[in-house]
C-alpha positions, 0 to 999 in steps of 0.5 A: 548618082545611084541611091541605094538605102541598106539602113532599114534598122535605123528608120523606115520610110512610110508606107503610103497606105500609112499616110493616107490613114493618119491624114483624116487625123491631122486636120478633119478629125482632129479633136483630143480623144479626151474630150466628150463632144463629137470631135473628142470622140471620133478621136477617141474612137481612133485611138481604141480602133488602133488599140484593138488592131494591136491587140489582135495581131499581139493575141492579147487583150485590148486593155494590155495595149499602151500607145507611148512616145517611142520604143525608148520610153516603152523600154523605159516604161516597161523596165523602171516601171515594173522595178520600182512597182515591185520595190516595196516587195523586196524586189530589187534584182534586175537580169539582162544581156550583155547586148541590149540596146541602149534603151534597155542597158542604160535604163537597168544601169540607171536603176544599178545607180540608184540601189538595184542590183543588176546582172548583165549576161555574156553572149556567145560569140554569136551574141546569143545570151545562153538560157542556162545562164539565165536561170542560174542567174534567177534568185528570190530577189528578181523582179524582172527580166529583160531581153531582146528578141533579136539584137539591133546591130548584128541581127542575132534572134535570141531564143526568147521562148526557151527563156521564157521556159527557164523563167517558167521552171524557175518559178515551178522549182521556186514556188516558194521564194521566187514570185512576181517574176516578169519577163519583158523583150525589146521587139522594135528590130524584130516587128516586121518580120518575125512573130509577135503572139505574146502567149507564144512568146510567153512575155509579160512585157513587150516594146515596139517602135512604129517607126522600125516597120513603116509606121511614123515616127513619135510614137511606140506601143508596150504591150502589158500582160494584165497582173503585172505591177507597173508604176508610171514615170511621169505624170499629170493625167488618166490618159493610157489608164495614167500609165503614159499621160498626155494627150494622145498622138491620134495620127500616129497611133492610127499610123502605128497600128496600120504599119503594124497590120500590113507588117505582120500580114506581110512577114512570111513573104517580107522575110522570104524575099528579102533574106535570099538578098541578105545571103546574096549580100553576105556571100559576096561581101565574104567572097570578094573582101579579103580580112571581112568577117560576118557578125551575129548568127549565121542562121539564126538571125532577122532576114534582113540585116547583114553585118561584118567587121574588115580588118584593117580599115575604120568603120566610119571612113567605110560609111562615109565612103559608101555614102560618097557613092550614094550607099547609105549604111549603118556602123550598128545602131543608129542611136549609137553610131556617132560614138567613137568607142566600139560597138558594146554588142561587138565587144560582148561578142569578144571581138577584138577593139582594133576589129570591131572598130571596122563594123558595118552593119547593112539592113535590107527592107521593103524596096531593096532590089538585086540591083542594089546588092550588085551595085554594093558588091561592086563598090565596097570591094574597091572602097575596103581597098582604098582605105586600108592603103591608106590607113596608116601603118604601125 
């Protein structure tokens, strides 16, 4: 049976050159970077050689760079971390979007619970979070703002730069109410394909996850702009300047920052490649399936992520189906895709339940050839079929 992965924006596979560098790490220098004897500081040595490569491709200092567990605990990190370090100053207001991811949203409604006020931005039917509404939003009391470079689920790339300008003209036209105002994106989706030059991007605080770009899994990097206030979450040691401590992963961070170099060298041509196959995909699903529609913006979205909604059919016998004839998929976020309730991001796209429950989201990457759209395009057309004959009628 052909096998054909599209779900490149749940996981990546490693790539070999990543592997070949972690492999020293595992067993021949194995030491805790913490430690002062050779093996300590080779290790040690590993972890800071990893720090400056990232910090060379993010355009920042060194000592910006954190190494966390995941892109998770970097959001969380990042999010709980600046608002409970800015408590103390009266600081209490947090502002994201309607369409974060799980890591982001839940994190902001946990902090809501426990006495921070939170604004939630609507999107457009797009899922774009429209600047304007976010500087209306701003008030003498935000601390934070939080939003993401480009959604997980639908592919949209929000205009994190025109944001952080309204952030810049709030705190212009505010001097004197609005201070220690930070701004912090979730770029795990979009690492391996679009920029990620924080002066550019004029973010304080940014979440990556190695994983999402051919890096291993277990370990996630946050980026922190020097000045910003951040309180740690847990405790018990000075590693990552007692911002994340635990002993150092050094095999995935060297692992992480490799994927990430061979990301970031090789996006513009990544980007080109793959998204002549996304519209290819888009085209045909369009043409070919009756009652499908595309989700996220038609143009200003990652090149590599092509999501719809099909009337009439659920999502998940969609997937199961795929997966019968080899084709793995995704019904939106991984970390979401067992739940039978609809997408969050559909639902903030106002999207109708009944249709959003016909989700599929197909992420294309590194090894996705034409011969794998054609093969798509021949099998979801008769799947689609099937099951709305056989959905039941009321």
């Amino acid at each position: 049976m052909k096998k054909v992965y599209l779900d490149y924006a749940a996981t990546t596979p490693l790539r070999p050159e990543v592997l070949k560098a972690m492999v020293p790490y595992w067993r021949k220098n194995f030491g805790n970077p913490s430690s002062i004897h050779l093996w300590g500081q080779e290790a040690r040595r590993a972890v800071e050689e990893a720090r400056e490569k990232v910090a060379k491709i993010l355009n920042c200092r060194a000592d910006e760079i954190y190494f966390t567990g995941t892109t998770t605990t970097s959001d969380n990190l990042a999010i709980q971390g600046v608002m409970r370090a800015l408590k103390n100053q009266g600081k209490n207001h947090l502002i994201t979007s309607a369409v974060e991811h799980h890591a982001v949203l839940d994190t902001c409604k946990a902090l809501e619970k426990e006495g921070f006020t939170l604004t939630v931005l609507p999107v457009d039917k797009y899922g774009m979070v429209n600047p304007a509404d976010l500087e209306k939003a701003i008030t003498p009391k935000t601390g934070l703002i939080t939003i993401m470079y480009a959604n997980n689920e639908v592919g949209t790339v929000e205009p994190i730069e025109e944001i952080a300008k309204k952030i810049q003209n709030s705190i212009r036209q505010l001097a004197d109410k609005v201070q220690n105002l930070f701004f912090h994106t979730d770029a795990a989706t979009a690492a391996e394909y679009l920029p990620l030059d924080v002066k550019k991007l004029k973010v304080d605080l940014l979440s990556l996850g190695a994983h999402k770009f051919h890096g291993p899994k277990g370990v996630g990097i946050l980026y922190v702009k020097k000045g910003t206030p951040i309180f740690p979450l847990t405790f018990g040691g000075h590693h990552e300047a007692g911002l994340w401590p635990g002993t150092e992963a050094v095999p995935l961070i060297v692992g992480a920052a490799k994927a990430l170099e061979i990301a970031q060298k090789e996006k513009d041509q990544a980007a080109e490649r793959v998204s002549k196959l996304r519209d290819r995909l888009i085209e045909g699903v369009l043409a070919k399936i009756p009652g499908s529609q595309l989700t996220g913006h038609p143009q200003k979205r990652l090149p590599d992520i092509a999501s719809f909604v099909f009337e009439g059919v659920e999502g998940e016998a969609i997937l199961l189906a795929l997966s019968d004839k080899g084709i793995a998929a995704s019904s939106g976020s991984a970390c979401t895709s067992g739940l039978l309730k609809p997408s969050h991001v559909l639902t903030a796209m106002g999207i109708p339940p009944e249709l959003s429950h016909g989700s599929i989201r197909f992420s294309l990457g590194k090894e996705t050839t034409s011969q794998d759209i054609d093969y798509v395009l021949e099998v979801l057309p008769e799947i689609i079929s099937r099951l709305r004959k056989m959905a039941p009628k009321i």
